[in-house]
C-alpha positions as CSV (number, residue, x, y, z in Angstrom):
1,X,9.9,87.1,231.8
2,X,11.4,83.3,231.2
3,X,11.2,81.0,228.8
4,X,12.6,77.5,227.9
5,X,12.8,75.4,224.4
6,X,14.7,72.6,224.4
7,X,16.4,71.0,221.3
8,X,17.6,67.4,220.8
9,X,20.4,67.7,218.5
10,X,21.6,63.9,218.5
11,X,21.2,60.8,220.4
12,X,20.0,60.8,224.0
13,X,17.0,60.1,226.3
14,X,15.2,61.8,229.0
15,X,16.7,62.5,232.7
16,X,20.1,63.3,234.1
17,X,22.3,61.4,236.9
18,X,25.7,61.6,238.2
19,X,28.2,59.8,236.1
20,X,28.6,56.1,237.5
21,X,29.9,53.9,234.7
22,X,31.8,54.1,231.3
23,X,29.6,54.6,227.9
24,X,29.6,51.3,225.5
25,X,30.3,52.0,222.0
26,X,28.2,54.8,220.2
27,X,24.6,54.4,218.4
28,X,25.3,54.5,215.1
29,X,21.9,55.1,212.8
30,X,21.8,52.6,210.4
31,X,23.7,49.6,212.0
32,X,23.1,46.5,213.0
33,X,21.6,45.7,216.4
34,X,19.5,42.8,217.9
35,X,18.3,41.9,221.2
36,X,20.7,42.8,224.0
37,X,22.6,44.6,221.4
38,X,24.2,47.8,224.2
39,X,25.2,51.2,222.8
40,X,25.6,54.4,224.4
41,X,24.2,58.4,223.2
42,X,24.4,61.6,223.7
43,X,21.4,64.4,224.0
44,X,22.9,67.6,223.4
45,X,19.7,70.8,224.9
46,X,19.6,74.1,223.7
47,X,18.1,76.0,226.9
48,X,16.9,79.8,226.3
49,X,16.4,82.1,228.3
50,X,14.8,85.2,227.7
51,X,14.7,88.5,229.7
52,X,12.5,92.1,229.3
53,X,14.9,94.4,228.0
54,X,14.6,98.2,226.5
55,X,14.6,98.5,222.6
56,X,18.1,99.9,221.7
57,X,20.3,98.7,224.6
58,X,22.6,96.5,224.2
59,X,21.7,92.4,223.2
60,X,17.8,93.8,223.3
61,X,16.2,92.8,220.5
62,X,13.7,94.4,218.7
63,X,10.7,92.9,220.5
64,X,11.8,94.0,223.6
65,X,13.6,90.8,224.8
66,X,17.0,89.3,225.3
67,X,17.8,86.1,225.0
68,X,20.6,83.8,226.3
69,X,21.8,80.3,224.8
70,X,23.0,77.2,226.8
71,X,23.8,74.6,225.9
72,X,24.0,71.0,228.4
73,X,24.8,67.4,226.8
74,X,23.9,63.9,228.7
75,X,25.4,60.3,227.4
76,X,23.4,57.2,228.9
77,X,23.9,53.6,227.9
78,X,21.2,51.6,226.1
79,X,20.3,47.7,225.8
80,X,18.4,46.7,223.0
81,X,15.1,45.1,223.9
82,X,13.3,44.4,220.6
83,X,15.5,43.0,217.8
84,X,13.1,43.8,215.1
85,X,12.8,47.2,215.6
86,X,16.6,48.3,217.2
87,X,17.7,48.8,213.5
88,X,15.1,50.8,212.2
89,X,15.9,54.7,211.7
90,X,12.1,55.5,213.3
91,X,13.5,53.4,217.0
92,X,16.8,55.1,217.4
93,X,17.7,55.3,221.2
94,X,17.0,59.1,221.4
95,X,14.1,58.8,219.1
96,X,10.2,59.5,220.2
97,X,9.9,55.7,219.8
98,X,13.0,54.7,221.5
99,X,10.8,53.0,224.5
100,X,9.1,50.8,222.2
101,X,13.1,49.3,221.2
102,X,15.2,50.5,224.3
103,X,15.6,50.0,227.8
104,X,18.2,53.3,228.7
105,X,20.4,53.1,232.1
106,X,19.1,56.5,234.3
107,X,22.8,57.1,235.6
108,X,24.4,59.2,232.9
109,X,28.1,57.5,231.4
110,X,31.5,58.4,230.9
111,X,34.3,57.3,229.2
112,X,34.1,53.9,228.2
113,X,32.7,50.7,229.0
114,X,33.5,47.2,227.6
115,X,29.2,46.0,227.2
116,X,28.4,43.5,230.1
117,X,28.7,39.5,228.7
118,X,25.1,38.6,227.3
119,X,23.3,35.6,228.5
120,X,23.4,33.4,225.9
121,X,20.4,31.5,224.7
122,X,20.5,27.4,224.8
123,X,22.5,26.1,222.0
124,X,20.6,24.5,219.0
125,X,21.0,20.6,218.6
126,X,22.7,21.0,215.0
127,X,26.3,21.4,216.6
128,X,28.1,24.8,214.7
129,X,26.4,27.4,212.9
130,X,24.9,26.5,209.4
131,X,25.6,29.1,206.8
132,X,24.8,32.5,207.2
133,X,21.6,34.5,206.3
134,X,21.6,36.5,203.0
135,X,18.3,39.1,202.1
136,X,17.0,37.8,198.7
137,X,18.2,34.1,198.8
138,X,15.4,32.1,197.8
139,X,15.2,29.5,200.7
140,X,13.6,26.3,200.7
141,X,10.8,25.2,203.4
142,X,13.0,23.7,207.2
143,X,16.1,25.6,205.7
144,X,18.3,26.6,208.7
145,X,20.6,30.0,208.9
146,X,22.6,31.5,211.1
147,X,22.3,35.5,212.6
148,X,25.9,36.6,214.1
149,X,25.0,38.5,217.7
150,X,27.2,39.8,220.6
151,X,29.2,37.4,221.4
152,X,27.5,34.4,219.7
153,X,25.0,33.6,216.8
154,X,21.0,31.9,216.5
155,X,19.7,29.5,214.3
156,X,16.5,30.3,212.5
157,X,14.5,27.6,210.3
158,X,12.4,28.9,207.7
159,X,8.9,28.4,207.6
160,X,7.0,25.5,205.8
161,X,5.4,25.9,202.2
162,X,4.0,28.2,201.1
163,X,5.0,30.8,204.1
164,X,8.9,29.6,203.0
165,X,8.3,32.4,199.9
166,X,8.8,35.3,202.2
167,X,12.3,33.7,204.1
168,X,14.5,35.5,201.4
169,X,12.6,38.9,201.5
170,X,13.0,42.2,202.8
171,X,11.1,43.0,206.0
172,X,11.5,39.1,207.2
173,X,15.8,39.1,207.7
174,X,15.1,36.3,210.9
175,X,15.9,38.0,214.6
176,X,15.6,41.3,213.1
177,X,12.9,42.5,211.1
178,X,9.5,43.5,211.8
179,X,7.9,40.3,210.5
180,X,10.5,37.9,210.7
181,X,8.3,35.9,213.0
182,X,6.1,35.1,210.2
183,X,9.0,33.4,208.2
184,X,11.2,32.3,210.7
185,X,11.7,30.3,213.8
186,X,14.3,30.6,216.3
187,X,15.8,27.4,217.1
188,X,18.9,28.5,219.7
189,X,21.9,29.8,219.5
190,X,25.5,28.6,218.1
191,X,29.5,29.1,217.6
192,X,31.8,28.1,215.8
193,X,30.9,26.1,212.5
194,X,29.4,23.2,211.4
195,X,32.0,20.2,211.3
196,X,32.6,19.0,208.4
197,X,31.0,15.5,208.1
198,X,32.1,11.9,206.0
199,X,31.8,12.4,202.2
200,X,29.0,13.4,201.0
201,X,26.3,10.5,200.2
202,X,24.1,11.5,197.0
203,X,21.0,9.9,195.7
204,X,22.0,6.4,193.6
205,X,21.5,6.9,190.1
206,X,21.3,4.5,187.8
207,X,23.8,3.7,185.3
208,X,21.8,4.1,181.6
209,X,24.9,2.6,180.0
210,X,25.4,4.8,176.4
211,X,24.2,8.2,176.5
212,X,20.9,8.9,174.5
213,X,20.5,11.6,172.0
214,X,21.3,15.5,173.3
215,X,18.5,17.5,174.4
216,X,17.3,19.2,171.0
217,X,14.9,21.5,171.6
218,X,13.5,21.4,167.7
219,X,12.1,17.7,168.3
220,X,8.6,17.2,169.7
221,X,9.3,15.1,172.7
222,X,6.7,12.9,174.4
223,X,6.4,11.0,177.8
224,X,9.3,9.0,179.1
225,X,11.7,9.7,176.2
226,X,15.2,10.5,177.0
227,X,17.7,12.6,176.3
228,X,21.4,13.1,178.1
229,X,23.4,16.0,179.0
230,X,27.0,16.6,180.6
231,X,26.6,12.7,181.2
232,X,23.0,12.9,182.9
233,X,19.9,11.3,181.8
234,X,16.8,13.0,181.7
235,X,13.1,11.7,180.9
236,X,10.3,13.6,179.7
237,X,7.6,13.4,182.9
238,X,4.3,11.7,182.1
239,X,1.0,14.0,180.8
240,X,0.5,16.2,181.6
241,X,4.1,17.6,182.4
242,X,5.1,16.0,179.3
243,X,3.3,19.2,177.6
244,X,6.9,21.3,178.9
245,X,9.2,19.3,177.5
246,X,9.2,21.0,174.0
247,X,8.8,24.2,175.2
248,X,11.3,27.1,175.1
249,X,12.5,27.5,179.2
250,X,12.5,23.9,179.9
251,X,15.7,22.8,179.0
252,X,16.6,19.7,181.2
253,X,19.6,21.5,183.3
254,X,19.4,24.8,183.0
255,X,18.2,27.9,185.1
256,X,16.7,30.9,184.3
257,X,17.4,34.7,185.0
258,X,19.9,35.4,187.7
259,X,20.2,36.0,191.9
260,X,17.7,35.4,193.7
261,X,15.2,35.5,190.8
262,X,17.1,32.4,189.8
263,X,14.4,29.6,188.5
264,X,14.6,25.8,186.8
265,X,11.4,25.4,185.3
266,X,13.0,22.1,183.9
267,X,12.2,20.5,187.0
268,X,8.6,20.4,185.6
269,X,9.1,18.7,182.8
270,X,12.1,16.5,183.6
271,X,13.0,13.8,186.0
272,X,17.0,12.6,186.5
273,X,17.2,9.3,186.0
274,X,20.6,8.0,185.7
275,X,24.0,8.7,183.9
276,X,26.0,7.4,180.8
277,X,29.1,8.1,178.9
278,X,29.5,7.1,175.3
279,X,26.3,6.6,173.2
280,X,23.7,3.9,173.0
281,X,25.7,0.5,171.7
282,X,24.3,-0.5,168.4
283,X,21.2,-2.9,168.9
284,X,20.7,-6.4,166.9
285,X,18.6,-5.5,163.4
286,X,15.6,-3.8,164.3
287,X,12.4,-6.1,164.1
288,X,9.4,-5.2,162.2
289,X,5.7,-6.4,162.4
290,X,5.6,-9.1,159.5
291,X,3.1,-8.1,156.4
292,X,1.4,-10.7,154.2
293,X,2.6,-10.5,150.6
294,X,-0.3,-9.6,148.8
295,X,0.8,-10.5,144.9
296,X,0.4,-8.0,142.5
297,X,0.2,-4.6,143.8
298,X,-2.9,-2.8,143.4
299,X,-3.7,1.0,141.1
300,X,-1.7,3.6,143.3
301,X,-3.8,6.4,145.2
302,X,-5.4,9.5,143.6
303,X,-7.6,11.8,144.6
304,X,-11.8,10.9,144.5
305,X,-14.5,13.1,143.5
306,X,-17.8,12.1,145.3
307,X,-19.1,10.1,142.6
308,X,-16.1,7.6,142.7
309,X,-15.2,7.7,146.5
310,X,-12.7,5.4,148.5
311,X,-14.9,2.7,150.1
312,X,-14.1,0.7,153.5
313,X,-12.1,-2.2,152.4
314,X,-10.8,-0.3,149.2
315,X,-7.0,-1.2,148.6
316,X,-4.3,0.8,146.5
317,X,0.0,1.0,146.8
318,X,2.6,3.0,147.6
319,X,5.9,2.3,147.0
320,X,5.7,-1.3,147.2
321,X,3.0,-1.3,150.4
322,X,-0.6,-2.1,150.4
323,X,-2.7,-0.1,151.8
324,X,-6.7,-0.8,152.7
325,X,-9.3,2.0,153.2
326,X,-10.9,2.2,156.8
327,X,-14.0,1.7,158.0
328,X,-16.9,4.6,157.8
329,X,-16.2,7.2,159.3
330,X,-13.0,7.2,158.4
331,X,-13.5,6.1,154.9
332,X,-14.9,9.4,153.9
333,X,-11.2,10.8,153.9
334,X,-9.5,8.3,151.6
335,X,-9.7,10.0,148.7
336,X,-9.5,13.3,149.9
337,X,-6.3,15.8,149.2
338,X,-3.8,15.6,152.2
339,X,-4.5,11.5,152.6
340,X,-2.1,9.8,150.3
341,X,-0.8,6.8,152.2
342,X,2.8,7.0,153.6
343,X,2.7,10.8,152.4
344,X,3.2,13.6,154.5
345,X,0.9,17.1,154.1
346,X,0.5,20.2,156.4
347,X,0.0,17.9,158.8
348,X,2.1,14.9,159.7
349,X,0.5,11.6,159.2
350,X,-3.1,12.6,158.3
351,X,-2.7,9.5,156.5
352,X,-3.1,7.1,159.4
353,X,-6.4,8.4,160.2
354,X,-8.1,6.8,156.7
355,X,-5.2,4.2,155.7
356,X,-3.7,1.1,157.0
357,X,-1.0,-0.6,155.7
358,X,-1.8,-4.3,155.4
359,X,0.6,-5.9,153.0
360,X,3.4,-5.5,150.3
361,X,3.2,-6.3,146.9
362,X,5.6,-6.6,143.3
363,X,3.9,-6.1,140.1
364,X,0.1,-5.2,139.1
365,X,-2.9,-7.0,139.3
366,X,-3.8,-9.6,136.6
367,X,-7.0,-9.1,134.4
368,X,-9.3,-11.1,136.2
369,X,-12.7,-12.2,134.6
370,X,-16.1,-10.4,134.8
371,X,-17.2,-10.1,137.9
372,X,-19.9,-13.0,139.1
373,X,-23.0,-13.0,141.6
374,X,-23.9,-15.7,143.6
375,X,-27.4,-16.8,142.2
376,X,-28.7,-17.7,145.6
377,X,-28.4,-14.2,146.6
378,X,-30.5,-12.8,143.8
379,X,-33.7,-10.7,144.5
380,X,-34.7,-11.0,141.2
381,X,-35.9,-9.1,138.8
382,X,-34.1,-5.2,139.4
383,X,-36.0,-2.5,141.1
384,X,-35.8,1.3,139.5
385,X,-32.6,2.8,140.1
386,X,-31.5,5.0,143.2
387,X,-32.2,8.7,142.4
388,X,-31.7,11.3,144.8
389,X,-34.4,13.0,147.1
390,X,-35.7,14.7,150.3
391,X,-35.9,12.5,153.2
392,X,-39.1,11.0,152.5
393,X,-38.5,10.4,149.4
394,X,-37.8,6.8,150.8
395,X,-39.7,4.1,153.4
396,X,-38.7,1.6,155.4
397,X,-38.5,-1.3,153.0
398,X,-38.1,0.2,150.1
399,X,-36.0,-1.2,147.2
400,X,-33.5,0.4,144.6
401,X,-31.1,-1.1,142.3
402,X,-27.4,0.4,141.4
403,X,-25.8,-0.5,138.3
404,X,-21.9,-1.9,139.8
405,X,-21.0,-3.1,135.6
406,X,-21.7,-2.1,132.5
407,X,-20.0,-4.9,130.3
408,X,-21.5,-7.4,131.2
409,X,-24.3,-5.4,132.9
410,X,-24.9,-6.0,136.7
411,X,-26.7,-5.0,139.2
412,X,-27.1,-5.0,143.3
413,X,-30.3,-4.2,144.6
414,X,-30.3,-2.3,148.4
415,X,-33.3,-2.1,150.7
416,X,-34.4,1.1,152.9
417,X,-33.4,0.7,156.8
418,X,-36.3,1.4,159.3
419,X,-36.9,4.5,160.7
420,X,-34.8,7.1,161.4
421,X,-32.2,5.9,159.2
422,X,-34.4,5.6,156.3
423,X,-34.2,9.5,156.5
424,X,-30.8,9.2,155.0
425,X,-32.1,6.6,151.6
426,X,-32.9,9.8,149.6
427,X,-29.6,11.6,150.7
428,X,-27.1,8.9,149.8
429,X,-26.3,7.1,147.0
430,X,-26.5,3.6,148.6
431,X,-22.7,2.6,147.1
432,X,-21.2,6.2,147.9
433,X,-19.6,7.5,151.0
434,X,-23.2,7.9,153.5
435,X,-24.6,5.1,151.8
436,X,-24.7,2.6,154.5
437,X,-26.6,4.4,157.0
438,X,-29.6,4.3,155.4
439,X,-29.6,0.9,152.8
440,X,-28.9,-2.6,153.7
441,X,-27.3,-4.9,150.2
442,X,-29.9,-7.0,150.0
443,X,-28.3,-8.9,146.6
444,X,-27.9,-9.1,143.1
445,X,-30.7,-8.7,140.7
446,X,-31.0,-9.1,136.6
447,X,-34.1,-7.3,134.6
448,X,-36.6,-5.1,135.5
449,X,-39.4,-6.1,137.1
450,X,-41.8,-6.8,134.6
451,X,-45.4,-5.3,134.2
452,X,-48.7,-6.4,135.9
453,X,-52.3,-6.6,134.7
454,X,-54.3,-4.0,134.3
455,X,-55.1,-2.9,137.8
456,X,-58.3,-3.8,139.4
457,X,-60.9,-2.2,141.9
458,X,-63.4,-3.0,144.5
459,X,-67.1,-2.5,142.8
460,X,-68.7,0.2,144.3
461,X,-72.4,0.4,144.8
462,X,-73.7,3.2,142.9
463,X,-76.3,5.6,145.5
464,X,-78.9,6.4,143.6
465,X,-79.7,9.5,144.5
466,X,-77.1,11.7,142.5
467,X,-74.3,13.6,143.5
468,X,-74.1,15.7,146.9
469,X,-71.4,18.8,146.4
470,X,-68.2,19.3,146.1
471,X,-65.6,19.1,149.1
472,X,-64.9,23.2,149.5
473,X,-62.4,24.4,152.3
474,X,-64.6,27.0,152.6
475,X,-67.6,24.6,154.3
476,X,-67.8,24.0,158.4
C-alpha cells in the first residue's frame, strides 16, 4: 500500500525542470516589490511513503505500516506582475494566491542570476524625480511623488479634491497598494533629481509699513482688523470667518497637533496680507465728530420708576456730555438699571441702544420761568383726567386731560387714536412710556368743562292701553 502528502515548507511553485539559468535574489516576505520586481524561491516536499508491514518488526508501526521520509527542494525565478499585490504576505510567490501577483519561470534555477534590465516606462515631462512618497503625509490635490523601482523610479500625481484625502493613507502607497489607483495617477517614470531651478519667486506682499498690534487672543477681534506676527500681517476674514478669529485654535501662524495630523485652522480665519517691521508711526491728533455746546448741563442720569419714565427727547449729563433719550422703542430703557450713558454694565455698551450723545456742556441749567402754552393750541376747557382701564375702557375720539404742572397748574389734553390702537388708551398713561400708541396731544387746556342744562327728551306718546309685561329671558 502507497501513499503521498506533500508539504510546502517555504517558497516555491508548482512543476520541476532541468536547471537552465541562475536564481535572482531571494523572496523575502515582507519586502518591497512592484511590477517587474524578479526574485527567485525555493519549495522544499516532504514525500511519504508508506508500506504493509507486521506489528513488532522492525520500523512497523503500530497500525501495521512503515513509513519512509523524502525530502526534494525546487528554486524557480519569479517576475512580479501586479504591483499592488507583490508585497502583500497573502501573494507570496509560493503562496495559493501567487498566480494572482506572479508569473514563475518553469525551468528550475541555480546559482545566481543578475535580474534581466526592465523596460522602462516613458519618462514623465517634469525632468528628475520630485520628492519621494511618505505613508501618512497629508498631500495636497496635483501633488506629484516619486516610487524608487528596479533600476529607475515613477511619478504618481495625487488625485483632485476631495479624493486627495486618501493620498497620504495606508492601503493607497501609489504603484503599490491595493487601491492606489483610487488616489493616484501614474504619470511615467524618472532618474535622477529634480534640478534645482532660479531662486525661488514668492507671492508679492505688501509692505504695511509699522507693524500693528501682536495677535492677543483676549481681544474680540472683528472683520478686517490686523494684527502682526514675526514681521507678518494678518487680517481677520470677513463674516462669517471673522467668527474664528477670537477663538482658541485660530492663532494666525500656528499649527496644530503633530505629523501627519498636522492642521492650521488659522487659515480660516486669517488672510496674509503684507509685512512690517517697527510699529505703526504716530498719526497727526486723532479727529473727533464735532458736538454742539449745549450751555448749562442738564440733572445727571438716575434710575426711573414707571411713573417718572425717560421720554424720547429727554436729556441728562455725564461727565461733561449731553446725552438725549431715543425714540420709542428704545426710550423704554432710559431709565432702566444697566443704561447709564457712557457707563459700562454686564454688558458692554447697553447704553448705546437708549442714549445718544448729542452735545457737551459746563455748569447747570438756569431757573427758567413757568412753563407757557401757546393759546392757539388750546382745546379749552379740560376733559376728566386719564385713569386706567380695560381696553374698552376708551373710543376712538375720546378725550383726557393730564396734569404736566402743579404751580402754576397746567394741563395737556390727548385724544384716543382709531381703532386698534385705541385698544392701548386704557393701558397707557398717555405721557408714560406706551402712551403714544394709543393718544395723539391734541393741546393745552385750562378748566373743566363746565355743566349743561338739565338734559332733555323726546315726548313720547303715551299708548293708552296699559302696560304689556315685563321683558323675561325666560319668554320665546
Amino acid at each position: 500500500m502507497f501513499q503521498v502528502k506533500s508539504i510546502v515548507l517555504t517558497a516555491a511553485l508548482f512543476g520541476h525542470a532541468s536547471a537552465t539559468t541562475g536564481c535572482y535574489s531571494t523572496y523575502i516576505n515582507g519586502g518591497s516589490y512592484s511590477a517587474g520586481s524578479q526574485v527567485s524561491a525555493t519549495k522544499v516536499t516532504e514525500t511519504t511513503t508508506t508500506t504493509a508491514c507486521t506489528v513488532g518488526d522492525t520500523g512497523c508501526d503500530a497500525d501495521g505500516y512503515e513509513r519512509e521520509t523524502t525530502t526534494t527542494s525546487e528554486t524557480n525565478n519569479y517576475e512580479c506582475t501586479e504591483g499592488a499585490w507583490c508585497s502583500q504576505s497573502a501573494y507570496t510567490p509560493i503562496g495559493i494566491y501567487s498566480g494572482s501577483a506572479w508569473t514563475k519561470e518553469s525551468a528550475e534555477c541555480v546559482g545566481t542570476a543578475t535580474p534581466a534590465t526592465a523596460s522602462i516606462p516613458t519618462a514623465w515631462t517634469g525632468g528628475g524625480c520630485p520628492k519621494a512618497y511618505s505613508g501618512g503625509t497629508e498631500y495636497d490635490a496635483d501633488d506629484v511623488v516619486s516610487v524608487a523601482k528596479t533600476g529607475y523610479s515613477m511619478v504618481y500625481q495625487c488625485a483632485a479634491k476631495p479624493t486627495n484625502q486618501f493620498c497620504g493613507m495606508a492601503g493607497y502607497s501609489p504603484g503599490t497598494d491595493q487601491y492606489w489607483d483610487q488616489a493616484w495617477s501614474e504619470l511615467g517614470s524618472c532618474t535622477g533629481t529634480i534640478a534645482p531651478t532660479d531662486s525661488p519667486s514668492f507671492n508679492v506682499l505688501t509692505d504695511e509699513g509699522g507693524c500693528p498690534g501682536e495677535y492677543d487672543a483676549a481681544v474680540e477681534y472683528e472683520e478686517a482688523d490686523k494684527v502682526s506676527k514675526m514681521g507678518l500681517v494678518y487680517q481677520c476674514q470677513s463674516y462669517p470667518q471673522s467668527q474664528h478669529c477670537k477663538q482658541d485654535g485660530y492663532e494666525p501662524g500656528t499649527s496644530i497637533g503633530s505629523g501627519a495630523q498636522i492642521v492650521e485652522y488659522w487659515k480660516d480665519a486669517w488672510l496674509v496680507v503684507g509685512y512690517c517691521s517697527g510699529s505703526i508711526t504716530p498719526t497727526t491728533s486723532p479727529v473727533y465728530v464735532s458736538l454742539p455746546n449745549m450751555g448749562g448741563c442738564p440733572d445727571t442720569w438716575s434710575t426711573k420708576s414707571a411713573a417718572d419714565a425717560f421720554e424720547e427727547g429727554d436729556r441728562v449729563s455725564s461727565n461733561g456730555l449731553v446725552y438725549q433719550c431715543k425714540s420709542w422703542p428704545y426710550s423704554g430703557h432710559c431709565g432702566q438699571a444697566g443704561y447709564e450713558p457712557n457707563v459700562d454694565p454686564a454688558t458692554p455698551d447697553a447704553w448705546k441702544d437708549a442714549w445718544t450723545a448729542v452735545g457737551y456742556c459746563m455748569g447747570s441749567m438756569g431757573p427758567t420761568s413757568a412753563p407757557s402754552f401757546d393759546p392757539a393750541n388750546s382745546v379749552g376747557a379740560c376733559p376728566d383726567e386719564w385713569s386706567s382701564g380695560t381696553n374698552t375702557k376708551y373710543e376712538e375720539g375720546d378725550m383726557v386731560s393730564v396734569t404736566v404742572s402743579s404751580i402754576p397748574l397746567r394741563k395737556v389734553a390727548y385724544k384716543c387714536k382709531a381703532w386698534p390702537f385705541s385698544g392701548h388708551c386704557g393701558q397707557f398713561n398717555p405721557t408714560q412710556f406706551g402712551g403714544d400708541q394709543g393718544w395723539t396731544l391734541a393741546g393745552s387746556c385750562l378748566g373743566s368743562i363746565g355743566p349743561t342744562a338739565s338734559p332733555s327728551f323726546d315726548s313720547i306718546a303715551p299708548l293708552g292701553m296699559g302696560c304689556p309685561a315685563e321683558w323675561s329671558a325666560s319668554n320665546t
